[in-house]
BAVORO-298215 format. One record per residue: chain; residue in one letter; residue number from 1; x, z, y of N, C-alpha, C in turn. Coordinates in steps of 0.05 Angstrom, whole numbers, plus 32768, in hexadecimal, padded with zeros to 4 digits. Atoms other than C-alpha are relative to their C-alpha. Layout:
// residues N
kette:rest:nr:n_xx:n_zz:n_yy:ca_xx:ca_zz:ca_yy:c_xx:c_zz:c_yy
A:a:NUM:X:Z:Y:X:Z:Y:X:Z:Y .
...
END
This chain:
// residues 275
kette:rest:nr:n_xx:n_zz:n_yy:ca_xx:ca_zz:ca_yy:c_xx:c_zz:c_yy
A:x:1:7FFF:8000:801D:8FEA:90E9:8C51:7FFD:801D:7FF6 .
A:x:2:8012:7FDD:8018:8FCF:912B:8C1E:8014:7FF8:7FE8 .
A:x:3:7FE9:7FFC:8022:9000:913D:8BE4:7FE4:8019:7FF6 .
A:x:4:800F:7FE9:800C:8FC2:915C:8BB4:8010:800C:7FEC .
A:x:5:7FEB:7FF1:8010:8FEA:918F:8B8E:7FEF:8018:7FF8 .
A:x:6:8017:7FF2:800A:8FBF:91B4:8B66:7FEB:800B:800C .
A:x:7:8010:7FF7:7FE7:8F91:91E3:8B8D:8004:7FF9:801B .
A:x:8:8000:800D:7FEC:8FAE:91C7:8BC9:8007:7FED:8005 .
A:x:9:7FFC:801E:7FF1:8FAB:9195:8BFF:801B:8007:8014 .
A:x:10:7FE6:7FFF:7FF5:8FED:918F:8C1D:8007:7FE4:8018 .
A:x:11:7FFC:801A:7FEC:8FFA:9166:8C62:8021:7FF6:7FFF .
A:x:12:7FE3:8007:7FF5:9035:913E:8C6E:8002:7FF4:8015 .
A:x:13:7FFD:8001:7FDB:902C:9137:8CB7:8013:8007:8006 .
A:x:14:7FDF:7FF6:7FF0:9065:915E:8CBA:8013:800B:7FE5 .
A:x:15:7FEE:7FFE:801F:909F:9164:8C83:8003:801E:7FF0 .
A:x:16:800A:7FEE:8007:9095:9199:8C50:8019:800E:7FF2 .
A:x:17:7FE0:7FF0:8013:90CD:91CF:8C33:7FF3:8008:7FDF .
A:x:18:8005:7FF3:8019:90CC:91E1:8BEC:8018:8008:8001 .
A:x:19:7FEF:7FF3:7FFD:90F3:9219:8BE2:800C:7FFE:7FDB .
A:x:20:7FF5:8000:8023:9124:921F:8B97:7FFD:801B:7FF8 .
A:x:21:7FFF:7FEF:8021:9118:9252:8B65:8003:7FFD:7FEA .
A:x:22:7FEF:8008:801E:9149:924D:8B2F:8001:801D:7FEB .
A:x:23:7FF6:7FEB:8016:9139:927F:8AFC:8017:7FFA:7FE8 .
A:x:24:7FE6:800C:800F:9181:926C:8AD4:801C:800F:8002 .
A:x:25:7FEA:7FFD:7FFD:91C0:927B:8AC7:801B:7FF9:8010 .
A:x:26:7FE6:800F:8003:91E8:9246:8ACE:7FF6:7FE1:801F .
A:x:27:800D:8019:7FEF:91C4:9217:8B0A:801D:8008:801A .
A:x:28:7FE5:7FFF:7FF5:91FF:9204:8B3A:8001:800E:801A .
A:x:29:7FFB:7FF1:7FEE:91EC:9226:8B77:8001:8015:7FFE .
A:x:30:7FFD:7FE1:7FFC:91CF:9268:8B6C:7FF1:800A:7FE0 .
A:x:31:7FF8:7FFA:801E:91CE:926A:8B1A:8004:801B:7FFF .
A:x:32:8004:7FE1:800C:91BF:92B5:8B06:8007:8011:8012 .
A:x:33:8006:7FEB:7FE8:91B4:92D4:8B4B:7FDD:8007:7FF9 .
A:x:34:8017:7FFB:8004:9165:92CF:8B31:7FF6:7FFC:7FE4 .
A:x:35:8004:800D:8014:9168:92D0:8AEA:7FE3:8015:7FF5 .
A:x:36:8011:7FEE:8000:913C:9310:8AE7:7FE0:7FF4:800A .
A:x:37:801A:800B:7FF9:90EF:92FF:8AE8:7FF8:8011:8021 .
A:x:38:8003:7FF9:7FEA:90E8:9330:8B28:800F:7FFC:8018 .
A:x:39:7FF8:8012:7FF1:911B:9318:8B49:8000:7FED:8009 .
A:x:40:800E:801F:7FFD:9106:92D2:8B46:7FE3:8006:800F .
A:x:41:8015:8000:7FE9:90C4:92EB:8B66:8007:8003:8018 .
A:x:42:7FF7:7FF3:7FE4:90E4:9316:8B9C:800D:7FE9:800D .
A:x:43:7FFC:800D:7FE7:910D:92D9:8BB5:7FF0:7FEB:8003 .
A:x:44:8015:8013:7FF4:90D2:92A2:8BB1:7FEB:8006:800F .
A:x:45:8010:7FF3:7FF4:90AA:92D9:8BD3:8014:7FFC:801E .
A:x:46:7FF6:8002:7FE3:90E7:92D9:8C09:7FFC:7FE2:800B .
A:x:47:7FF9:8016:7FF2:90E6:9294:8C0C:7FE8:7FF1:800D .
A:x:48:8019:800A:7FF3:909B:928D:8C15:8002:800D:801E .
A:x:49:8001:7FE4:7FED:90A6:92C6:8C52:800D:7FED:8019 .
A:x:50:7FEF:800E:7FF4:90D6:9294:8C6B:7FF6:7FE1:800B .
A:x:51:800C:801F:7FF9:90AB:9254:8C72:7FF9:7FF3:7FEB .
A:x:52:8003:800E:8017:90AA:9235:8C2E:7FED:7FF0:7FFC .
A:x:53:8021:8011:800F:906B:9203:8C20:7FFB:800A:7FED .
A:x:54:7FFC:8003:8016:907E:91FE:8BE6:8017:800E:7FE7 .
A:x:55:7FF4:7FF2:8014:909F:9220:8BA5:8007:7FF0:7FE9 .
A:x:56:7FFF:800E:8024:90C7:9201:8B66:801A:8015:7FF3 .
A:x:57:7FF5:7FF8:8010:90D8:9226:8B37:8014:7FF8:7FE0 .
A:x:58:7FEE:8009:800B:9111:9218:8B04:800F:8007:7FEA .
A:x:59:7FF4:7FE9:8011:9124:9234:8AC0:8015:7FF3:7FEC .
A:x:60:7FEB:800C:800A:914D:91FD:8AA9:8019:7FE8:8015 .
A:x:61:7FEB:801B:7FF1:9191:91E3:8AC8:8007:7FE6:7FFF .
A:x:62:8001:8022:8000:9190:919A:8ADA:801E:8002:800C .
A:x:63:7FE4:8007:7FF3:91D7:91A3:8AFB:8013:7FE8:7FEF .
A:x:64:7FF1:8012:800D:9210:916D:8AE9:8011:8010:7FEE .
A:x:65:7FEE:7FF2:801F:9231:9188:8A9C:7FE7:800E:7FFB .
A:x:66:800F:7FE3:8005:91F1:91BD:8A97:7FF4:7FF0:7FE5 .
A:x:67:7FFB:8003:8019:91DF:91C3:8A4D:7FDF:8000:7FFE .
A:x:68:800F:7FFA:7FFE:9198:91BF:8A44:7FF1:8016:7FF0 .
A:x:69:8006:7FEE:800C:916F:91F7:8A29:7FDC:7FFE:7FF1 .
A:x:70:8013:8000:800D:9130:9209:89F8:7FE5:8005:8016 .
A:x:71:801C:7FF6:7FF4:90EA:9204:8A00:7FF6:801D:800A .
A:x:72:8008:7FE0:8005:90DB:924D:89F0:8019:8012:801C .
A:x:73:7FF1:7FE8:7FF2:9118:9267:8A1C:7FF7:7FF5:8025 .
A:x:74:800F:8006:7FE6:90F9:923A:8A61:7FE9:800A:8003 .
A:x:75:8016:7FEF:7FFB:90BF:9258:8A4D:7FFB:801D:8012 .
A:x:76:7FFC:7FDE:7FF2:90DB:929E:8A5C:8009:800A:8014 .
A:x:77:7FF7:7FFD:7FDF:90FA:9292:8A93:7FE6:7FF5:8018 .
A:x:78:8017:8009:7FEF:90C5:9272:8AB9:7FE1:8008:8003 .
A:x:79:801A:7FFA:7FFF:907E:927F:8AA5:7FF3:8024:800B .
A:x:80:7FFD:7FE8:7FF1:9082:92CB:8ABA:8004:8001:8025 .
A:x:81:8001:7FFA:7FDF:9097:92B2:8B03:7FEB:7FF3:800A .
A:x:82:800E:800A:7FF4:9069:9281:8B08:7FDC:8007:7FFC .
A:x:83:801B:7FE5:7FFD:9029:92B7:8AF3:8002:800F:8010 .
A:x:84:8003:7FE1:7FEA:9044:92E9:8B2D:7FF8:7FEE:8016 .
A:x:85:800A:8011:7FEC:903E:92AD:8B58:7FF5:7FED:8009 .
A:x:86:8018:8016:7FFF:900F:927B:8B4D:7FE5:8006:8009 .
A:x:87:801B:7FFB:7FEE:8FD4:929E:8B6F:8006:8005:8020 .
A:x:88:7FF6:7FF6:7FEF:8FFB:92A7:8BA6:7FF2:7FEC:8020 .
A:x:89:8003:8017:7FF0:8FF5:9276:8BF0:8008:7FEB:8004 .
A:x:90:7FF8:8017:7FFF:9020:9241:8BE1:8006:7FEC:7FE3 .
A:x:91:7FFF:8009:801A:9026:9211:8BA5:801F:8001:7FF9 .
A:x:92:7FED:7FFB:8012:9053:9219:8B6B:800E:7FEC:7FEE .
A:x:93:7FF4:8018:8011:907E:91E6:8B4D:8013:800E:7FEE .
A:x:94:7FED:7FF1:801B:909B:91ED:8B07:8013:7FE9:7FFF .
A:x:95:7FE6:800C:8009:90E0:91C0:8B01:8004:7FFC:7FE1 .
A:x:96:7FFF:7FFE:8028:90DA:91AB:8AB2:7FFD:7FE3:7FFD .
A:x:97:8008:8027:8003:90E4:9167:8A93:7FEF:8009:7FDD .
A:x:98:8016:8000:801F:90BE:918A:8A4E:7FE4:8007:8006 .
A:x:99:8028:7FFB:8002:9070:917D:8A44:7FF6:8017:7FF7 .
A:x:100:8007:7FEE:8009:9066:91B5:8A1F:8001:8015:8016 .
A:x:101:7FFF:7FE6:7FEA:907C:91EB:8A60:7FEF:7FEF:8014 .
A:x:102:8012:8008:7FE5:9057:91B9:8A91:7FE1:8001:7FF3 .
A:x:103:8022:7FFA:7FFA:9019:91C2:8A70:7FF2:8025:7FFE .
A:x:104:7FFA:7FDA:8002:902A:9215:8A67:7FF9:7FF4:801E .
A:x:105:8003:7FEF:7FE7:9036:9216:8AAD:7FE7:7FF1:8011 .
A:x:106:8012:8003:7FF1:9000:91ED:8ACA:7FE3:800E:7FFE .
A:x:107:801D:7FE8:8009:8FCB:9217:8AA2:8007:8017:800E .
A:x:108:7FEE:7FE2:7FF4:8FF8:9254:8ABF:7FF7:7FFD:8023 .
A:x:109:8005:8003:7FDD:8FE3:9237:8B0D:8014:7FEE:8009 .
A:x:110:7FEB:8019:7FEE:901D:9200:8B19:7FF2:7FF9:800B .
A:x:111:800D:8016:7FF5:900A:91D2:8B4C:8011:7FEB:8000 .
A:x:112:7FF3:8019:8004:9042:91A3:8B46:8010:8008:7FD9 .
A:x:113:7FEF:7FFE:8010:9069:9191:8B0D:801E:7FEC:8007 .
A:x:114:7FE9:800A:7FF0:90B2:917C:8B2E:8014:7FF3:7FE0 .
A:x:115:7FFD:800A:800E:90CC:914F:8AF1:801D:7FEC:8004 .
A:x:116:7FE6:8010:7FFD:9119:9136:8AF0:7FF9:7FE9:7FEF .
A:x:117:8003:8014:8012:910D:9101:8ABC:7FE1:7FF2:7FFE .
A:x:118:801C:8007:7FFD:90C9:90EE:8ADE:7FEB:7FFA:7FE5 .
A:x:119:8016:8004:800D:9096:90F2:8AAD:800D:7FF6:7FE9 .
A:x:120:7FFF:800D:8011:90B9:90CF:8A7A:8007:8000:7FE0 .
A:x:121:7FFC:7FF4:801E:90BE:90FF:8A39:7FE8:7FF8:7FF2 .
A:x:122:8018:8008:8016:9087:90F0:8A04:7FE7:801B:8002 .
A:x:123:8016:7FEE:7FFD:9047:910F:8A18:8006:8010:801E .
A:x:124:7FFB:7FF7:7FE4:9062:911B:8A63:7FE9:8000:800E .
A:x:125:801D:800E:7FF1:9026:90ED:8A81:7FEA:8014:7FF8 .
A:x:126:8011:7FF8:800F:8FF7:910F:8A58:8000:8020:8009 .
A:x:127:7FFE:7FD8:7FF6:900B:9160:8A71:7FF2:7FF9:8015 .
A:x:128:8009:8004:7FE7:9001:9147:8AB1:7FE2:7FF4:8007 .
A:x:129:8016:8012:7FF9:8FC9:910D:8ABA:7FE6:800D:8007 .
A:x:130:801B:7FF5:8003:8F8A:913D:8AA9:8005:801A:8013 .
A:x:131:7FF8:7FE1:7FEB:8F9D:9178:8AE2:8001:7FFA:8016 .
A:x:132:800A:8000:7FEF:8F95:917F:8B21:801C:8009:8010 .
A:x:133:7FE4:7FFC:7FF8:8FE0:9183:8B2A:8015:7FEB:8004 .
A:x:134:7FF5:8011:7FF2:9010:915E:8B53:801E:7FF1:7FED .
A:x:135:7FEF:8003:8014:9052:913B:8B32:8018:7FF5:8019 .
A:x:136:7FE6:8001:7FF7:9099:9130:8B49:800B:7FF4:7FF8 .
A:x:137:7FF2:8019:8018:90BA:90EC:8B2A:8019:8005:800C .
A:x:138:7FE3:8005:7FF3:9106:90F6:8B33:8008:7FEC:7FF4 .
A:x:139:7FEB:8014:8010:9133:90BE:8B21:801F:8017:7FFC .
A:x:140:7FEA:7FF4:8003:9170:90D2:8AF6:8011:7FEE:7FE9 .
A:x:141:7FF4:801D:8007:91A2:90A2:8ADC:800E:8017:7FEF .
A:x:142:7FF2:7FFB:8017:91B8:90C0:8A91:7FF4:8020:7FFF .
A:x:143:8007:7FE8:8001:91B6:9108:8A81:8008:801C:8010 .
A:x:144:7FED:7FFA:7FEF:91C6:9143:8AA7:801C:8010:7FF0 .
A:x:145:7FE8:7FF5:800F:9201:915A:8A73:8017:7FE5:800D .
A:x:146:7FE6:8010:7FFE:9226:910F:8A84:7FF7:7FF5:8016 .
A:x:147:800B:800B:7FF2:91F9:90F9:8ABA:801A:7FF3:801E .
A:x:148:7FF1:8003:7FE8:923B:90F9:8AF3:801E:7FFA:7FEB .
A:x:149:7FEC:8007:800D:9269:90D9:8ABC:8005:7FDA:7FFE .
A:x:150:8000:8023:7FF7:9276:9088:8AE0:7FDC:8000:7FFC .
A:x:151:801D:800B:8005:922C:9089:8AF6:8008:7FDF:8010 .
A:x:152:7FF3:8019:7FFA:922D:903D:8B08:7FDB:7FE7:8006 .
A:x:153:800F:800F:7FFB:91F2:9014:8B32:8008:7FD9:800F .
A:x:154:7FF4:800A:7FED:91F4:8FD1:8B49:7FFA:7FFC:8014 .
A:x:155:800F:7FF4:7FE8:91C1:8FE2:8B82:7FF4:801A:8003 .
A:x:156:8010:7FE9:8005:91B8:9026:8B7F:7FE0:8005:800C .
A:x:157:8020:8004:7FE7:917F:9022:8BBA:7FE8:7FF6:7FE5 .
A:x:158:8012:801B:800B:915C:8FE6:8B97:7FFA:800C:7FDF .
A:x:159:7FFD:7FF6:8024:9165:9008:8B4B:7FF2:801E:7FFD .
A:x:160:8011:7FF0:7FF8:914F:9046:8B5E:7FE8:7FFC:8007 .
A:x:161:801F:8005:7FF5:9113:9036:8B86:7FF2:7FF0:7FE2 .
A:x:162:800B:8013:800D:90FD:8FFF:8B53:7FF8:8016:7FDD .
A:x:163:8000:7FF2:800F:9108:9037:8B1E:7FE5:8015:8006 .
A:x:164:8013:7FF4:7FF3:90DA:9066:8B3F:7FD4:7FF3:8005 .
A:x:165:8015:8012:8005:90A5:9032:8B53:7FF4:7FFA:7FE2 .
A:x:166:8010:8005:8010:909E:9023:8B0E:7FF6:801C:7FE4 .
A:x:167:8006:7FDE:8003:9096:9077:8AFF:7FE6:7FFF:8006 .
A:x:168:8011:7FFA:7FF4:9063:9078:8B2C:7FEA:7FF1:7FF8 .
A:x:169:8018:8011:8009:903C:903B:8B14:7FEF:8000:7FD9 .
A:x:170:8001:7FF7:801D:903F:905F:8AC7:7FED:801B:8008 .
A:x:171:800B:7FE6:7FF6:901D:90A1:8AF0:7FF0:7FF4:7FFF .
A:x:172:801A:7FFC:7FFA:8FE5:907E:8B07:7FFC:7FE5:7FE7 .
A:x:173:800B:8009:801D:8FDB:9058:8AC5:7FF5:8017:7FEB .
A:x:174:800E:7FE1:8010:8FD6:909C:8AA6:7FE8:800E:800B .
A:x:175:800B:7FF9:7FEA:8FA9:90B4:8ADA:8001:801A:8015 .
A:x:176:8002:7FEB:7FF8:8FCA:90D4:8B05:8004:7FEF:802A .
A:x:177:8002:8016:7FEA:8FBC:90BC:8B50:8014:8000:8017 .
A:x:178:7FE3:8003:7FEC:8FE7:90AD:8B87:8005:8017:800F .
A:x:179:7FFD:7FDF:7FF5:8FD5:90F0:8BAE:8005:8016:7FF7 .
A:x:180:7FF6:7FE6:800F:8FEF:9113:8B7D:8024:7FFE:7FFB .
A:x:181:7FEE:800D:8016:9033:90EC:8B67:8019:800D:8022 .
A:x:182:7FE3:7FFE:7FE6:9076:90FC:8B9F:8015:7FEF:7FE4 .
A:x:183:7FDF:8009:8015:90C2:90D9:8B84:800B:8011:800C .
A:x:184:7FE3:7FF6:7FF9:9105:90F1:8B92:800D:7FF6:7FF7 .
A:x:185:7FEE:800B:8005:9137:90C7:8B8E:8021:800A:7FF2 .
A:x:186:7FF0:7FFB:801B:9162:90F2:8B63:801A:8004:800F .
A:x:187:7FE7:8002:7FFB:919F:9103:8B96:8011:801C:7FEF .
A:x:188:7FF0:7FED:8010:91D5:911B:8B6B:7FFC:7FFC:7FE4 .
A:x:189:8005:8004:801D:91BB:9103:8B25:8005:7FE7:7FFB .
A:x:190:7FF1:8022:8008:91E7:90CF:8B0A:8002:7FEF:8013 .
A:x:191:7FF9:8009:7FEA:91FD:90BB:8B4C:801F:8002:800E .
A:x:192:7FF0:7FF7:7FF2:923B:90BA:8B73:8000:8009:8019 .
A:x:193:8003:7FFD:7FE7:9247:90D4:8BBA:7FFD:7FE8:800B .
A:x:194:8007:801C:7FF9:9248:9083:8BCE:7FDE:7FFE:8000 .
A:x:195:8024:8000:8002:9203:907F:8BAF:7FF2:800C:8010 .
A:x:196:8015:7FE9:7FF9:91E1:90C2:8BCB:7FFF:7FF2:801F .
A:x:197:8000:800C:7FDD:91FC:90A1:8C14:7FEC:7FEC:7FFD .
A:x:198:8017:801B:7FF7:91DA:9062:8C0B:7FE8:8005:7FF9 .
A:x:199:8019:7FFF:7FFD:919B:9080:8BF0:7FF5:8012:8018 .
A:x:200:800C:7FFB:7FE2:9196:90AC:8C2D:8004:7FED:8015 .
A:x:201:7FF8:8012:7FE8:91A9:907A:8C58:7FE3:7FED:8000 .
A:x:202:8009:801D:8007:9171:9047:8C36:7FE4:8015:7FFA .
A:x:203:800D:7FF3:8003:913E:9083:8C33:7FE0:7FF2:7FF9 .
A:x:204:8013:8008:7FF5:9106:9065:8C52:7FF3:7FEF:7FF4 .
A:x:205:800B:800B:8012:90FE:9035:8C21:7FF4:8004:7FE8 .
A:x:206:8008:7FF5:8013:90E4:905E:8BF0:7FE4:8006:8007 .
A:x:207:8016:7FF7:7FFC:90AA:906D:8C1B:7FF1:7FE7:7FFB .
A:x:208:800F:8011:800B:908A:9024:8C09:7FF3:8002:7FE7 .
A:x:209:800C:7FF8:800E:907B:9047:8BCF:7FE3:8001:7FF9 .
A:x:210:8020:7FF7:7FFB:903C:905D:8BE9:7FFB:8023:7FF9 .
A:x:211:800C:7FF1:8001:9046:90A2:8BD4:801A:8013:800D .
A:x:212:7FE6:7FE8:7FF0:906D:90E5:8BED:8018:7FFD:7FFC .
A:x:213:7FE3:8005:8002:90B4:90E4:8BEF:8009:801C:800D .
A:x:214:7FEE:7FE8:7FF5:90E4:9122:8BE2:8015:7FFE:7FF7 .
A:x:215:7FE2:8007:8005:912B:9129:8BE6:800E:8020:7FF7 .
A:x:216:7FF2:7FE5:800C:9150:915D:8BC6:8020:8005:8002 .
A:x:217:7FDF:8007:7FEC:919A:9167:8BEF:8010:8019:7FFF .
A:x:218:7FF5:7FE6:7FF9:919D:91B6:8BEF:8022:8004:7FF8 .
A:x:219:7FE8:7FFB:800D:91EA:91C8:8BE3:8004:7FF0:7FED .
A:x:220:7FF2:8014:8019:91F8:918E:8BB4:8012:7FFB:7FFD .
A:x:221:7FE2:8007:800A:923C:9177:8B98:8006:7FEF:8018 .
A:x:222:7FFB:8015:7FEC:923C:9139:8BD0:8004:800B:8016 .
A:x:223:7FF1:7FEE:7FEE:9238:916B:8C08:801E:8013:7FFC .
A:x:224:7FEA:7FF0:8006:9270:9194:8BE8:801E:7FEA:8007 .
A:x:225:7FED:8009:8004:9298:9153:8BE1:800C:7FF4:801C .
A:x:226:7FFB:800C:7FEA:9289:913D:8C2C:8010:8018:8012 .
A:x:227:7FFF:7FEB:7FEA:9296:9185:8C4B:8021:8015:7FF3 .
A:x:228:7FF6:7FF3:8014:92C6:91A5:8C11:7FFC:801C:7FFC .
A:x:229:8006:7FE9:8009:92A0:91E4:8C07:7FF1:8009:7FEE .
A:x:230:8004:7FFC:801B:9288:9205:8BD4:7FE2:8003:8006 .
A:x:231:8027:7FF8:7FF8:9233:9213:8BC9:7FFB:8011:8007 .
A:x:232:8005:7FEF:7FED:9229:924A:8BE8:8007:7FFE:801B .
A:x:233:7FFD:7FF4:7FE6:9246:9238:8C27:7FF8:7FDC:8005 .
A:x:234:800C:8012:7FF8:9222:91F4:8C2F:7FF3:8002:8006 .
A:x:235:8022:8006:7FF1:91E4:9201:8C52:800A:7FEC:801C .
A:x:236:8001:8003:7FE9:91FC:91E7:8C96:8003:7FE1:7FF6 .
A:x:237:8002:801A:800E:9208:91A5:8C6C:7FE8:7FF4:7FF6 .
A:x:238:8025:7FFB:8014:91C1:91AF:8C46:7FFE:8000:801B .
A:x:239:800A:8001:7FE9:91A8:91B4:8C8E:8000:7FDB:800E .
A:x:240:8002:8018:7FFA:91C1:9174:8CA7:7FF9:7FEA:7FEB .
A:x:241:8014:8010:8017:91AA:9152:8C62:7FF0:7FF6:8002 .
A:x:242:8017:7FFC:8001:9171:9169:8C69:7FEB:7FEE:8018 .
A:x:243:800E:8018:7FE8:9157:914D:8CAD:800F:7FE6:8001 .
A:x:244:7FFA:8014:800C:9183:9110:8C9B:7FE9:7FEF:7FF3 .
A:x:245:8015:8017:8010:914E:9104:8C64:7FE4:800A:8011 .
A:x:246:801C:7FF7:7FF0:910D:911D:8C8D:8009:7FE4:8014 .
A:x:247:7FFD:800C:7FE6:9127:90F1:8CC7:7FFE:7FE1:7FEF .
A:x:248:7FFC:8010:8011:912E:90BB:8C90:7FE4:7FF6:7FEC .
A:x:249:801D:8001:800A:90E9:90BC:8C71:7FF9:8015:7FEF .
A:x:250:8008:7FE8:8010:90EB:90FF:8C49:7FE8:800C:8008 .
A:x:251:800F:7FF6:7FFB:90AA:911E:8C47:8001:8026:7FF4 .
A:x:252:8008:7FEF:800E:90B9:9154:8C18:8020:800D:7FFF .
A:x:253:7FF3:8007:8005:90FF:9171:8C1A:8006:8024:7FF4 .
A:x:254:7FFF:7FE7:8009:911A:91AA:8BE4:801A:800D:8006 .
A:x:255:7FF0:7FF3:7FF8:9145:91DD:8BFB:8003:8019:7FF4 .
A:x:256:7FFB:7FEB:7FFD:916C:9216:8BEA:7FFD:8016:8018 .
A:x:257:7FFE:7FF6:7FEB:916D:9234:8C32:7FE8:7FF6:8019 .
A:x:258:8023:800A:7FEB:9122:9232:8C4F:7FFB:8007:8023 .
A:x:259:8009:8000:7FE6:9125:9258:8C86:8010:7FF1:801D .
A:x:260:7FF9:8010:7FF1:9162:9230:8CA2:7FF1:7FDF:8005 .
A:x:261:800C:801D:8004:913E:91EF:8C91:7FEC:7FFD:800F .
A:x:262:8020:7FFF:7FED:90F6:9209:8CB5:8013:7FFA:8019 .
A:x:263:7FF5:8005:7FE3:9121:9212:8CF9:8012:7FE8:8000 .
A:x:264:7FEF:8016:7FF9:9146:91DA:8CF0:7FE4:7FDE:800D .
A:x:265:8017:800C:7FFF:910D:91B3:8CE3:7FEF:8002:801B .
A:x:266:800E:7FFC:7FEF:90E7:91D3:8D1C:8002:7FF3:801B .
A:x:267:7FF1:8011:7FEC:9117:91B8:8D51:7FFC:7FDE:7FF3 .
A:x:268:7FFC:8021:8010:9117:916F:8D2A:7FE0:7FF6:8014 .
A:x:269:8019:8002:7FFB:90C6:916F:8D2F:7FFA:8000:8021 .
A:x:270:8003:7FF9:7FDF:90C9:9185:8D76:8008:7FED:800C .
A:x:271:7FFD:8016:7FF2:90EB:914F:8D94:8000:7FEA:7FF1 .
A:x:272:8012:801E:8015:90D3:911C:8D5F:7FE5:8003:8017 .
A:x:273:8011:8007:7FF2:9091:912C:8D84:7FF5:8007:8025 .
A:x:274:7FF4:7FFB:7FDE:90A8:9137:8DD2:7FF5:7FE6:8008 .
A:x:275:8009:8018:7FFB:9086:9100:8DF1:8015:7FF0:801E .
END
């Protein structure tokens, strides 16, 4: 399978890292360690250095309570990082559920546009469809200000997926084609720790989709609640997540901590193909 993502062709023969760049304040891991436009290069520069595929950049907090912010001020956070590095070797994903910054940043060189509320703002389809840029349907059950306030499925698996599926079948009505489209099942958005288990557990079923599948696990609240530590000291948690969902059908999986994830990964791959 080929994930076309703007200028590039991207294999998923073997599972792919996208590294986080949160230009923000307030984002729950590492919220205004990169709020500075050169700072935000310098560490998507470390994290390309480090293995990265892939890049998403981030100028508004989706965290659970985060308040959402203006057009004009995502603008300023983002479109400056994603001009130092959009000519760069790996593609650039912009994190935005507003049409107006996904069609800034895809003229700017995005190659994905990584979309919490998959496509589904007024004139979403439409940024996207005519470009040559990839898309990211997350599922997310309410908003993220109340999104983890009694989220409540009565198949999360089956409600999810079926949610998604019918994301994906609104993309390529718009025209946008299947080698372009990945989900993410949204762990951590309007979910409980119960939930997030059974959709990793039930992964695999997402790949009937027909198109990429990425999981997004880095330091989340659910590791915190399984391990009781705080975000910064969850990687070794984000590690086992991580090949969790790869081992599970993840093709795509985003991480705070790339270069633990490449070597983790490396060993996974290795005796995945040990004959």
């Amino acid at each position: 399978m080929i994930l076309q993502c703007g200028r590039f062709k991207l294999t998923l023969e073997r599972p792919l890292v996208m590294g986080v760049v949160n230009v923000t304040p307030d984002s729950f891991s590492d919220g205004g360690l990169h709020t500075d436009a050169q700072q935000a290069v310098a560490h998507a520069r470390r994290l390309i250095e480090e293995g990265a595929d892939l890049l998403d950049i981030g100028g508004e907090s989706t965290r659970p309570g985060a308040a959402p912010v203006t057009l004009d001020e995502e603008r300023r956070r983002v479109l400056p990082v994603l001009e130092a590095l959009a000519g760069g070797g790996v593609p650039v994903s912009v994190d935005t559920r507003k049409p107006g910054l996904m069609r800034e940043a895809i003229a700017a060189g995005a190659a994905m546009v990584n979309d919490v509320t998959a496509l589904t703002a007024s004139g979403a389809l439409e940024a996207v469809a005519n470009t040559p840029a990839a898309v990211c349907l997350m599922h997310m059950q309410g908003e993220p200000g109340t999104m983890q306030v009694n989220p409540s499925y009565a198949d999360v698996v089956r409600e999810v997926r079926g949610y998604l599926g019918q994301r994906v079948a609104a993309a390529e009505t718009a025209g946008i084609a299947r080698d372009r489209i990945v989900v993410d099942p949204g762990f951590g958005f309007g979910k409980t720790l119960e939930h997030n288990l059974a959709l990793l557990r039930s992964l695999a079923e997402f790949r009937s989709l027909g198109v990429a599948l990425m999981a997004g696990l880095s330091r989340k609240a659910m590791l915190g609640r399984l391990t009781g530590r705080d975000p910064q000291d969850r990687v070794h948690a984000s590690i086992a997540a991580a090949l969790l969902a790869v081992q599970n059908g993840a093709q795509i999986v985003r991480v705070h901590d790339v270069a633990a994830t490449r070597d983790a990964l490396a060993v996974w791959t290795a005796v995945k193909i040990t004959p």
